[in-house]
N, C-alpha and C positions, 0 to 999 in steps of 0.2 A: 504494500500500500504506500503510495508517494506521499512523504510529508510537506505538508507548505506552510509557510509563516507568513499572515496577514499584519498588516501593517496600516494602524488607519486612527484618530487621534478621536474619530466619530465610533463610537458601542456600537450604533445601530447599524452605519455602512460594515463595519469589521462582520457581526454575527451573520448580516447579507451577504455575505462575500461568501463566509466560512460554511454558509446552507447551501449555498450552490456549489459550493466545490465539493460538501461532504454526500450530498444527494445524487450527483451529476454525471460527475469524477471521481468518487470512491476514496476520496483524500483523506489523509488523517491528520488536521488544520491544527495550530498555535496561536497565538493571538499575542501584537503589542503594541500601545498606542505612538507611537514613534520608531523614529530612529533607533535612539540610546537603547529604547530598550530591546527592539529587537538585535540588536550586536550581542545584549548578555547570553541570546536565544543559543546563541554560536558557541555557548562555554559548555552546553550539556551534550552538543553536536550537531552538526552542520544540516539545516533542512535540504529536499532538492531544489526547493524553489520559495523564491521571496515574494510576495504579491502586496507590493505597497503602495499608497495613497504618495502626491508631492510636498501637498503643504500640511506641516504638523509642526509643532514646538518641540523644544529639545534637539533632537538634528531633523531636519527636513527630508523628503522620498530624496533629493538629487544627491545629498550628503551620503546619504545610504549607499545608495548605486556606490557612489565613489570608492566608499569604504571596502564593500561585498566586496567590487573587482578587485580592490587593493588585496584585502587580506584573504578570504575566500571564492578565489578567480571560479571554479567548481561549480561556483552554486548561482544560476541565472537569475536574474530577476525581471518580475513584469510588472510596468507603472499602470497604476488608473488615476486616468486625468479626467480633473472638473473642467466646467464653461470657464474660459479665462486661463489657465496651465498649458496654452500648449506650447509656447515658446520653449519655458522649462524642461518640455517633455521631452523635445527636440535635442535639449541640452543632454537631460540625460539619458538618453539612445546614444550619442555622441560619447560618452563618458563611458557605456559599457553597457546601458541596459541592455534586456533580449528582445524587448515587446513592449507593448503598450496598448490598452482601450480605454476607449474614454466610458468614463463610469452611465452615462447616460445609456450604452449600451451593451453596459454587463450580462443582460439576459441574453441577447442576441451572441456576443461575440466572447465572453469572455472565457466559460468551458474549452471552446476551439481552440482560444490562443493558449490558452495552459495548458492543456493536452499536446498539443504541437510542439511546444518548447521541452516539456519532460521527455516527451517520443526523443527529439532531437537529443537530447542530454544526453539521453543511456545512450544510444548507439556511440555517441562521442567518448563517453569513460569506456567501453568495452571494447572496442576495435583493438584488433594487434597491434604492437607499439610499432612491427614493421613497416609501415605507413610512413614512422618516422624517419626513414632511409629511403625513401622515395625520391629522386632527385628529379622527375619529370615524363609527365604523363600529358597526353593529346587522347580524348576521345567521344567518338558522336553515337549518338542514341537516335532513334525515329521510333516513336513511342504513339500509340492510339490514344483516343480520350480516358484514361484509367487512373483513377487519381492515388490507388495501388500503388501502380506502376511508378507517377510521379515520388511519392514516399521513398518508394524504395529507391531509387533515384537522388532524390536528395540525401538519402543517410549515406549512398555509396563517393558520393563527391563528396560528401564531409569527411567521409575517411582517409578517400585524397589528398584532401586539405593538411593533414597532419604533419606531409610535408615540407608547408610552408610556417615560418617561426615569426606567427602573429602572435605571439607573447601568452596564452594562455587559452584554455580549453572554451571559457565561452566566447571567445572572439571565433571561434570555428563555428560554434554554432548557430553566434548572430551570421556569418557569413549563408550556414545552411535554410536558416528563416529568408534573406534576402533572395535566395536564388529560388527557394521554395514559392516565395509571393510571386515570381516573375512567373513561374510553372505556371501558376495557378492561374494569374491574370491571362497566359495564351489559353488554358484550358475553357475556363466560363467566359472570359470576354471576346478572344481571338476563334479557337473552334466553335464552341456552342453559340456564340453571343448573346450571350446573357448581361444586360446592361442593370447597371445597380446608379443609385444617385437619387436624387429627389424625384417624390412619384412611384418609383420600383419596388415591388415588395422586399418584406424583409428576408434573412437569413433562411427561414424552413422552406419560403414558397419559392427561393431560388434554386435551390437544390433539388424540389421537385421539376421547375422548370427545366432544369438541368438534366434530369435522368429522362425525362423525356425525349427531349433533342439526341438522347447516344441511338434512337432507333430510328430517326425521322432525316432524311435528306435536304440539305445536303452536309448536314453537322456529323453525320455516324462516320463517315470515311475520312474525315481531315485525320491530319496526324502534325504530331509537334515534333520540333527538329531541337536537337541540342546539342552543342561543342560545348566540352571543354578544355583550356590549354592551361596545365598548372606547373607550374616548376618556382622551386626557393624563391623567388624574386616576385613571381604575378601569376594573380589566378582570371582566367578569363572567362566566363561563359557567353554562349552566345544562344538566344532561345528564340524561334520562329514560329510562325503559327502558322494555317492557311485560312483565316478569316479574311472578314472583308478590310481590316485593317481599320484606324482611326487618324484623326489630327492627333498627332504629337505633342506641337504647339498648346493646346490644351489643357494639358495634363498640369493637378495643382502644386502649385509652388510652397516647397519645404520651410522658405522662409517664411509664409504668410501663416498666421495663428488659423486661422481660418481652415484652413486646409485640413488638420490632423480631425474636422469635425464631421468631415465630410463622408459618407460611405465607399464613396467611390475612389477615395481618395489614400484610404491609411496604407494600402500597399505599398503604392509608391514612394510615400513620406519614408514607411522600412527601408525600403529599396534606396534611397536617394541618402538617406543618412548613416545606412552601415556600410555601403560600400564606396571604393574612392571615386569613381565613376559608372556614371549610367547611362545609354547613349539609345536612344529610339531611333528607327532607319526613320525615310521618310515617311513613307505609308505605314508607319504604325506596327509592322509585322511582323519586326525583329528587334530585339532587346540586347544591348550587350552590356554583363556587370563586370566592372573589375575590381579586384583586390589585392592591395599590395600589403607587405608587411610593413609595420611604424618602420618610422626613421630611426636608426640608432643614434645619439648625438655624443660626440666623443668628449669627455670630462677633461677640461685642461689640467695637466702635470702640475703635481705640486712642487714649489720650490721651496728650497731650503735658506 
């Protein structure tokens, strides 16, 4: 049973959070109204996952992030953001977090994103450490609409990734949520198209939409294309669709607060903020993410 530690300065959002994850997800939850206190949570043993609120007394959600990656790199963490947090949130994705929902749609999204992130977790602690002697891999997938397929797909490029020295375990696995959201947007928006945004129904009626289109022409027969080129230095992926494709130009912008509130929008914002670039063709129909390892910065010699 996956243990998670809530984090929320509010009794009642905290026990809402901990009913859904114990109902939903099978969780076995912790609870503390801050920062501070959830770090003491760390002296009995490390949960698999932190699910914190941003703004609280004592140390704040973004202090946390900072902390968790500092001393318990291991243990991912997912922000829930109020009306008004999302710049913050931005920040901390930027710092280290795995994910993010905004609290307004914890019913809808917030099970998927916790499940996603632990799925991701374990395959990352378990894989052979041989991975870590990998010095460079090239390879393409053409895959059916099977979001199976997709899953097992992304845990296997994560384990790729191990050959690249991005400083710690959830930095691999924010990388495998970023290319996971790209998967996903060619699957529902690119093959099926299935549009989400204002107007569009929610999460359940999309998914039936969705299983619908794998038997109905001309969405059954697409197929999604995937390179990837990883070696020490840069991980490339490149993911295509055969949809009808979109404006590019469109898509919303990570810097506007606006954006993380959006439905249509929180992939991308992932996408746009855990990797160092993101590059749309023209027509919308191919995606490429890159990621490189931090910069080493060399500590001037002391003298005597």
């Amino acid at each position: 049973m996956p243990t998670v530690l809530v984090v929320d300065d509010s009794e009642v959002d905290r026990r809402l959070v901990g009913g859904l994850l114990e109902k939903q997800a099978g969780c076995s939850v912790s609870y503390a109204p801050d920062g501070k206190a959830a770090l003491s949570h760390f002296e009995s043993g490390a949960p698999d996952l932190v699910l914190t609120d941003l703004q609280m007394p004592e140390m704040d959600g973004l202090e946390l992030v900072t902390a968790i990656k500092s001393e318990f790199p291991l243990t991912p963490v997912i922000l829930m953001t109020a009306q008004g947090s999302e710049e913050i949130a931005s920040e901390a994705l930027r710092r280290g977090a795995a994910s993010y929902v905004p609290k307004k749609k914890l019913g809808d999204d917030l099970i998927d994103t916790v499940e996603r992130v632990l799925s991701a977790a374990r395959e990352d602690r378990t894989h052979s450490r041989l991975m870590h002697h990998l010095t460079e891999c090239d390879a393409r997938f053409v895959i059916g609409n099977d979001l199976a397929l997709i899953r097992s797909l992304v845990n296997y490029l994560q384990q790729l990734l191990r050959c690249m020295p991005l400083g710690d375990e959830t930095e691999r696995l924010r990388t495998g949520i970023a290319v996971e959201e790209a998967l996903k947007n060619a699957y529902y928006h690119g093959s099926l198209e299935v549009a989400t945004g204002v107007g569009w129904p929610q999460r359940k009626a999309i998914a039936t939409i969705a299983r619908e289109r794998l038997f109905e022409e001309p969405y059954r027969n697409r197929r999604i294309y995937v390179e990837a080129r990883i070696s020490r230095d840069e991980a490339a992926f490149v993911i295509r669709d055969e949809g009808p494709g979109f404006d590019a130009s469109q898509l919303p912008d990570p810097a506007d607060p606006a954006s993380h509130e959006k439905a249509s929008g929180r992939g991308i914002i992932l996408m746009q903020t855990i990797m160092d670039e993101v590059r749309f063709s023209a027509d919308g129909n191919e995606v490429t993410l890159v990621k490189r390892p931090p910069k080493v910065v060399d500590e001037p010699a002391e003298t005597e």
